[in-house]
BAKE-641821 format. One line per 10 residues: number of its first residue (from 1); for each residue x, y, z of C-alpha. Coordinates in Angstrom, 1 decimal. Example, Ala and Ser with C-alpha at 12.3 -4.5 7.8 and 13.67 -1.06 7.14 Angstrom:
2
1) 12.3,-4.5,7.8  13.7,-1.1,7.1
END
This chain:
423
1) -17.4,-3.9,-49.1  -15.4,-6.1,-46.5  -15.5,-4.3,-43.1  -13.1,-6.8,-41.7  -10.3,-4.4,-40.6  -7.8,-7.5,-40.5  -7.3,-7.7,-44.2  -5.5,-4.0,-44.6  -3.2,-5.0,-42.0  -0.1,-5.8,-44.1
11) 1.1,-9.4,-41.8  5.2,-8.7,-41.8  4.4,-5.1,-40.1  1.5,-6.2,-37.7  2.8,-9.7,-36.6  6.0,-10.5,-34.4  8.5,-11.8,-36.6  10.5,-14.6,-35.3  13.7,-12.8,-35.1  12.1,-10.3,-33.1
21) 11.5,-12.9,-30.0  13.8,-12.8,-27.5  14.9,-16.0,-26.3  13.9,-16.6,-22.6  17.1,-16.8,-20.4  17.6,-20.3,-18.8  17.1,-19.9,-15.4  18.2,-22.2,-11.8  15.3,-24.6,-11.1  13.2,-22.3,-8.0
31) 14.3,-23.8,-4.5  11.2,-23.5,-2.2  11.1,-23.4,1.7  10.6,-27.3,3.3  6.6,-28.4,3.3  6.1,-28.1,6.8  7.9,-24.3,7.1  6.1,-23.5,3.7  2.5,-24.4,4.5  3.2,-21.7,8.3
41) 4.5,-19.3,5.9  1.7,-19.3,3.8  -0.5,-19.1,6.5  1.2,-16.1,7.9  0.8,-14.2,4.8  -3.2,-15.0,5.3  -3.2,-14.0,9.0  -0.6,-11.3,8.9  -0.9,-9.3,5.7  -3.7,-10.2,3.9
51) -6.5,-8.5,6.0  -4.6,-5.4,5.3  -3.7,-5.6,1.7  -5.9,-8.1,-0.2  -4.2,-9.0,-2.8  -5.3,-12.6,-3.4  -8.0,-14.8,-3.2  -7.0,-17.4,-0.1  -9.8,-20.3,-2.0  -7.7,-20.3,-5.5
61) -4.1,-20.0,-3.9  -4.3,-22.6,-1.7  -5.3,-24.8,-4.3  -3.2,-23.7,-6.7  -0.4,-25.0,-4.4  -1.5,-28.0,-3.0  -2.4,-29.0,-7.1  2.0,-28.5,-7.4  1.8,-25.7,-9.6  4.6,-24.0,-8.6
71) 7.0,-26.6,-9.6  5.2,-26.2,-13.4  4.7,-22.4,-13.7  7.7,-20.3,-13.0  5.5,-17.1,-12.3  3.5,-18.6,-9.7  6.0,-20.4,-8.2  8.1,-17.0,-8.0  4.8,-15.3,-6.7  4.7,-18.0,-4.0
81) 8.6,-17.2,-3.0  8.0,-13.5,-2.8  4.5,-14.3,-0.4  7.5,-16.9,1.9  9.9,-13.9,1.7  7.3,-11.4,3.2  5.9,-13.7,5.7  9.4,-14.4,7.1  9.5,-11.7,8.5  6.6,-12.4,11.1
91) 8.1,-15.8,11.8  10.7,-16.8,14.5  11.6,-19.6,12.6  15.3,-19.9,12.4  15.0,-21.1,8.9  14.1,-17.8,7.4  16.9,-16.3,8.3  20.6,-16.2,5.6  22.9,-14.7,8.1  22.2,-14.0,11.5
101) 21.1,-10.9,11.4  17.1,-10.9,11.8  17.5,-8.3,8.8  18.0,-11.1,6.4  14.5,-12.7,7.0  13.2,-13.9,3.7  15.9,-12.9,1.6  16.9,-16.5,0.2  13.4,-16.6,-1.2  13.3,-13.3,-2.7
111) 16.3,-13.4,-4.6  15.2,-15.9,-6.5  12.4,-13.7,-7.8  12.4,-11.9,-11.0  10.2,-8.8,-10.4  10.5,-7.4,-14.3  9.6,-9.2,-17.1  12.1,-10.8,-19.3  9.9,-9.9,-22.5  7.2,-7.5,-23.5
121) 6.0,-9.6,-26.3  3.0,-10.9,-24.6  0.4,-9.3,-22.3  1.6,-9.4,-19.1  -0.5,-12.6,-16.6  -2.0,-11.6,-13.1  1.0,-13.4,-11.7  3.8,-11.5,-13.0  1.7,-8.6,-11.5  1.4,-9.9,-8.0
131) 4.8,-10.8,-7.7  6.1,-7.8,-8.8  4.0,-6.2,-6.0  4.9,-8.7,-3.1  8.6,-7.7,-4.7  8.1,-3.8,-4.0  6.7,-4.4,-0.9  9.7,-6.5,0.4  11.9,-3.8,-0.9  10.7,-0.6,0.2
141) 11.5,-1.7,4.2  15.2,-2.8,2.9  18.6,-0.8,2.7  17.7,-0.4,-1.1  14.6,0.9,-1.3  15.0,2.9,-4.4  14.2,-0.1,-7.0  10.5,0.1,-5.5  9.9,3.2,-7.3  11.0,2.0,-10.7
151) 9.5,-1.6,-10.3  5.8,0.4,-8.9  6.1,2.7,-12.7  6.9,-0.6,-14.5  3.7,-2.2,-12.5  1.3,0.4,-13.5  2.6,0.2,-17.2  2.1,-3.6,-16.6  -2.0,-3.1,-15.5  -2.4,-0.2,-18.1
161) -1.3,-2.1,-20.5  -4.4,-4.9,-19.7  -6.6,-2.2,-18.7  -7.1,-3.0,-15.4  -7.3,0.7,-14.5  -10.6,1.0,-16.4  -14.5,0.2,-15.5  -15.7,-3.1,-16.4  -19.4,-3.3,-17.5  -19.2,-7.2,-17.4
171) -19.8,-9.4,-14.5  -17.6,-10.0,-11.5  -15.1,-12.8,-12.1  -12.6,-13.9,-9.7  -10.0,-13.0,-11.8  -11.4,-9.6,-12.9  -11.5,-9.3,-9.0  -8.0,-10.1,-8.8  -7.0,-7.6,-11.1  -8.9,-4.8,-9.3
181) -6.9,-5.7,-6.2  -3.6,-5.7,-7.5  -4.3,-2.3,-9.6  -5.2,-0.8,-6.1  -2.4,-1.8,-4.3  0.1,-0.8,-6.8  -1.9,2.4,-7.1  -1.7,2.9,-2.7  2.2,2.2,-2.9  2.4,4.7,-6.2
191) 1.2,7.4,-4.0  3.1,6.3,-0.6  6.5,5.8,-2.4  5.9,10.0,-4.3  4.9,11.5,-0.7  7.2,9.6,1.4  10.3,10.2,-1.7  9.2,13.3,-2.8  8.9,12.0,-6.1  6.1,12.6,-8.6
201) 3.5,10.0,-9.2  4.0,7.1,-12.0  -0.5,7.7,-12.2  -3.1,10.1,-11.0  -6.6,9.5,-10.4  -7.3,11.4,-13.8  -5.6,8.2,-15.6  -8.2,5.8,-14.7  -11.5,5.0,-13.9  -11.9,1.9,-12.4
211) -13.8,0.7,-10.0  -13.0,-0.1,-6.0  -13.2,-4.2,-5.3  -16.4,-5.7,-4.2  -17.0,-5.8,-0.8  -17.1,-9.1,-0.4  -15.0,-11.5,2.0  -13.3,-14.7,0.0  -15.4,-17.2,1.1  -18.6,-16.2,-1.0
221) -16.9,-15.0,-4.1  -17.7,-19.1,-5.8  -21.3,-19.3,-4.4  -23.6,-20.7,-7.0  -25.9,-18.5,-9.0  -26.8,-15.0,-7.9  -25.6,-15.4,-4.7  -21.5,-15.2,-6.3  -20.0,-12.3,-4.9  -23.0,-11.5,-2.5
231) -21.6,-10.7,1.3  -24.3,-12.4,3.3  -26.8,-9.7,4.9  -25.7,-9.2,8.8  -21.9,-10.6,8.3  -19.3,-7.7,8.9  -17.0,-7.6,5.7  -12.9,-7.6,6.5  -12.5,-5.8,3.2  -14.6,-2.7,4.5
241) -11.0,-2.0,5.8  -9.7,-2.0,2.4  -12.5,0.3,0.5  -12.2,2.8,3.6  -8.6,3.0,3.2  -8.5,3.6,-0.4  -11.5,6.7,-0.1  -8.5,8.1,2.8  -5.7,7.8,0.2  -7.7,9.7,-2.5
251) -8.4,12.7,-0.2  -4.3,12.3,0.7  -4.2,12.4,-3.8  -5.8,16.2,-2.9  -3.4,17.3,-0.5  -0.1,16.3,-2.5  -2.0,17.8,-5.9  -3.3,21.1,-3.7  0.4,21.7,-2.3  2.3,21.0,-5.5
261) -0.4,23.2,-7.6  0.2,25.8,-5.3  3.7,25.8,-4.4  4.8,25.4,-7.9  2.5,28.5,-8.9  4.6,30.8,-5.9  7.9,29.4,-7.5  6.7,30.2,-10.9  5.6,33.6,-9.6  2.3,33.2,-11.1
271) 0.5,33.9,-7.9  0.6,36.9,-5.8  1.3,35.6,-1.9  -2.2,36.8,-1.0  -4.6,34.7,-3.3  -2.1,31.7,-2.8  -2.6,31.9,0.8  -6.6,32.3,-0.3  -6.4,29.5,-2.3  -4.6,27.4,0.2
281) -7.3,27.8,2.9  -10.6,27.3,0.4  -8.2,23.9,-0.5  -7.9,23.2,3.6  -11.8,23.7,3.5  -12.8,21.4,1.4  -10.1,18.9,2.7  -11.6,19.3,6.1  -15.0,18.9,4.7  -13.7,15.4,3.0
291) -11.8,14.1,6.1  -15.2,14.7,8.3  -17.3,13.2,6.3  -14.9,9.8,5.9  -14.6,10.0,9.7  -18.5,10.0,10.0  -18.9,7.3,7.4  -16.9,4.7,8.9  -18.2,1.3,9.9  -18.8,0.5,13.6
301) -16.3,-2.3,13.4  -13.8,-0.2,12.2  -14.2,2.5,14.5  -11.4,3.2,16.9  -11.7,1.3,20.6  -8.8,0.2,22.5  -10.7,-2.1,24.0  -12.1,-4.2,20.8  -11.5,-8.0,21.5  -11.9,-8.8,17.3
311) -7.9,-8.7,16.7  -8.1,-8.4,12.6  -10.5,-5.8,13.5  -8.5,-3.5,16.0  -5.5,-3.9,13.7  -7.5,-2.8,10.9  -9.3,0.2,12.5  -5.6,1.3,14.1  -4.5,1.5,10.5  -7.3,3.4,8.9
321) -6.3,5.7,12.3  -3.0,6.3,11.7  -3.5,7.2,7.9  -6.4,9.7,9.1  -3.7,11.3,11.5  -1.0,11.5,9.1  -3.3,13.2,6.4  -4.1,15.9,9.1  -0.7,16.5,9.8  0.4,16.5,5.8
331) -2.6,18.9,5.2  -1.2,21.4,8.1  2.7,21.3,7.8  3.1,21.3,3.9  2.5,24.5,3.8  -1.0,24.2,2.4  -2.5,25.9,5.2  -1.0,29.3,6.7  -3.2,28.9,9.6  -2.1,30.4,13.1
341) -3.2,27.0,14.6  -1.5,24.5,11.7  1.5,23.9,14.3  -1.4,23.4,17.1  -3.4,21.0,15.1  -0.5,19.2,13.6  0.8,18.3,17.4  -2.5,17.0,18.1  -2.9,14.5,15.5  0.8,13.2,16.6
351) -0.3,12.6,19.8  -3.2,10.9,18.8  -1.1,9.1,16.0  1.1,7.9,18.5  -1.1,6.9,21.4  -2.6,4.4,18.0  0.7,3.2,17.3  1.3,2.3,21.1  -1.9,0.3,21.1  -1.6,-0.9,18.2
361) 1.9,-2.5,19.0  1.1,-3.4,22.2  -1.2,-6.2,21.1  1.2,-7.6,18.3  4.1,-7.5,16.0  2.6,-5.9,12.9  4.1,-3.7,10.5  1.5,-2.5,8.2  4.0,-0.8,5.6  6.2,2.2,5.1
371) 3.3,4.4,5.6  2.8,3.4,9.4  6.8,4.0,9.7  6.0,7.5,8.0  4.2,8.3,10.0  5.3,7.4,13.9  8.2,9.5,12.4  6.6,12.5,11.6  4.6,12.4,14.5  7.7,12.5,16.4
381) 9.3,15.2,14.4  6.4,17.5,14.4  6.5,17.4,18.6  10.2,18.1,18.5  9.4,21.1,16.7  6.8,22.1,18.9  9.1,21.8,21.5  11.9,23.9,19.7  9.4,26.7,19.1  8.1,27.2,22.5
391) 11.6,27.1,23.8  12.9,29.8,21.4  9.5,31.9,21.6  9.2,31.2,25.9  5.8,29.4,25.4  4.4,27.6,28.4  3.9,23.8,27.5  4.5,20.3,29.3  8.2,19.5,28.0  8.2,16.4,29.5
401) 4.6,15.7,28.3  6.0,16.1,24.8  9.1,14.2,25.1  7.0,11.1,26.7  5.8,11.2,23.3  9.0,11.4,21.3  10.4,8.5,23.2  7.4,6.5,22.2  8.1,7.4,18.4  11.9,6.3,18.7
411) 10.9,2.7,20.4  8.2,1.9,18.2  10.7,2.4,15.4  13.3,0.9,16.8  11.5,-2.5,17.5  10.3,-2.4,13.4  13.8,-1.5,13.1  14.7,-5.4,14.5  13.3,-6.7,11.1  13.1,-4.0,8.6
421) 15.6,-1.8,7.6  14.4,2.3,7.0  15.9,5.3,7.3
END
């Protein structure tokens, strides 16, 4: 008996018939930034963003573009404009700019970008992915922020549909390593986009399986032999950062599952008040439990000091920081917990979110995404309620203490504000 499955597939069902192609619209030849502003751009993205969302592998892009290949392949050289559009936007260069308006930073260059594929005949290519991330992450800090959440659904379609969001058994490759790192951004801005929106989630951790990218640094990913992919014993890892974060964003995953679980069941009337307040604290338990022991397990690089002289390394241990703070005060003010002390403990993780930020900022320009502006905002809203509840109940508390907070909330944002636009 033939056990060759192929010969019960009937051909005119199973292939694409020709009429069923759709024809590839002619599009305006791609008009890239001059060599000189290009090669700084580039750079940027590599200084700048990179270290704290790895998305490519700095070896194979460079070469890619100094081989031309973004005058030959239209993805790559799209993928390359969205990189120049982001970058922009660290750059003083007056070159980046289409109107005056520092706003406009990098817009030429991601207009001419195509986020969505034109066909789903063929598997979608690592490219099309990465652009259509560098895309959403130009967007989201625009005046029209609401085509990130579509494109980031479309995106995890896009890796399902490879299977990039299952284990691999095989060997590390660096394109199986790509893959890994553009799943887990797209799956970082899937959750920042449904808790910043309040919208639900395009995938849950219950959709996939796959595994966190090796911690390894760029440079040693094309050693011969056994030693590919092998972070040299002694030699601190910038993508520790990276795996650290990710562990912080899947306790986050808890909270936002614990408080819809719970608030839907009250809406639904299928819990008494009582055992939802019950369940609520065994959930701010465990969530407590999970946040110490990330806390604990963090590297010494990456542990916060004002005083660390390593820039990539201060930057990146201010971000891990700022998520930990924010998670504390989404765990307390959601109304997962019913604690007397949820208003107490959410005003001191602002503080200590903001004193970060301050640091953070005072060092360098460097907006590490929406979630950082999420946050220096709801630090500052969570001390103006403080304030407005000790006023109205006669507490005793520093008001001016509180307010010298606020006031550092509303500058940080409003020097982001000089070159993104957020509400």
């Amino acid at each position: 008996m033939d056990t060759n499955q192929d010969v019960f597939k009937r051909p005119v069902f199973w292939t694409i018939q020709p009429w069923q192609f759709t024809n590839e619209p002619q599009l305006p030849p791609l008009i890239f930034p001059p060599q000189d502003l290009l090669d700084r751009l580039i750079d940027l993205w590599f200084v700048k963003s990179q270290p704290y969302f790895p998305l490519f592998h700095r070896p194979t892009f460079e070469r890619s573009v100094i081989s031309g290949l973004h005058y030959h392949d239209r993805h790559f050289g799209e993928t390359l404009l969205a990189m120049c559009a982001l970058s922009a936007r660290h750059s003083d260069d007056p070159r980046t700019l289409t109107h005056e308006s520092a706003l406009s930073a990098g817009f030429k260059w991601m207009q001419q970008v195509h986020p969505a594929p034109t066909t789903f005949s063929e598997a979608p290519s690592l490219m099309q992915v990465q652009k259509l991330i560098l895309y959403v992450m130009f967007m989201q800090t625009t005046s029209m922020p609401y085509s990130s959440l579509g494109l980031t659904g479309l995106g995890i379609r896009l890796l399902q549909d490879v299977g990039a969001h299952r284990k691999k058994s095989t060997p590390p490759t660096v394109a199986g390593e790509l893959w890994k790192r553009a799943f887990w951004i797209l799956n970082y801005i899937d959750l920042s986009l449904s808790i910043n929106l309040g919208r639900p989630r395009a995938m849950t951790s219950d959709d996939y399986d796959a595994e966190f990218p090796i911690e390894c640094d760029d440079e040693y990913w094309e050693q011969s032999g056994e030693l590919a992919f092998k972070q040299p014993l002694g030699k601190l890892c910038q993508l520790s950062y990276w795996i650290h974060m990710l562990k912080l964003v899947g306790i986050l995953e808890t909270v936002q599952r614990a408080t819809v679980i719970i608030i839907c069941a009250l809406l639904k009337s299928l819990l008494k008040i009582v055992d939802s307040e019950l369940r609520a604290q065994q959930a701010v338990i465990e969530i407590d439990k999970a946040l110490g022991a990330w806390l604990e397990n963090i590297p010494a690089q990456l542990k916060w000091d004002p005083q660390r002289q390593d820039t990539v390394s201060f930057h990146q241990s201010a971000m891990l920081y700022i998520m930990y703070f924010f998670l504390r005060m989404e765990t307390y003010r959601n109304g997962l917990a019913t604690y007397p002390t949820s208003l107490e403990v959410c005003v001191n993780a602002a503080h200590s979110c903001i004193h970060i930020v301050e640091a953070h900022c005072k060092r360098d320009y460097l907006s590490l995404g929406p979630q950082m502006l999420a946050a220096i905002a709801n630090s500052g809203i969570v001390l103006l309620i403080n304030i407005w509840k000790a006023k109205r109940l006669g507490l005793d508390i520093d008001i001016d203490l509180e307010m010298g907070d606020v006031v550092k909330c509303m500058l940080q944002l409003e020097r982001f504000e000089q070159r993104l636009a957020f509400f």
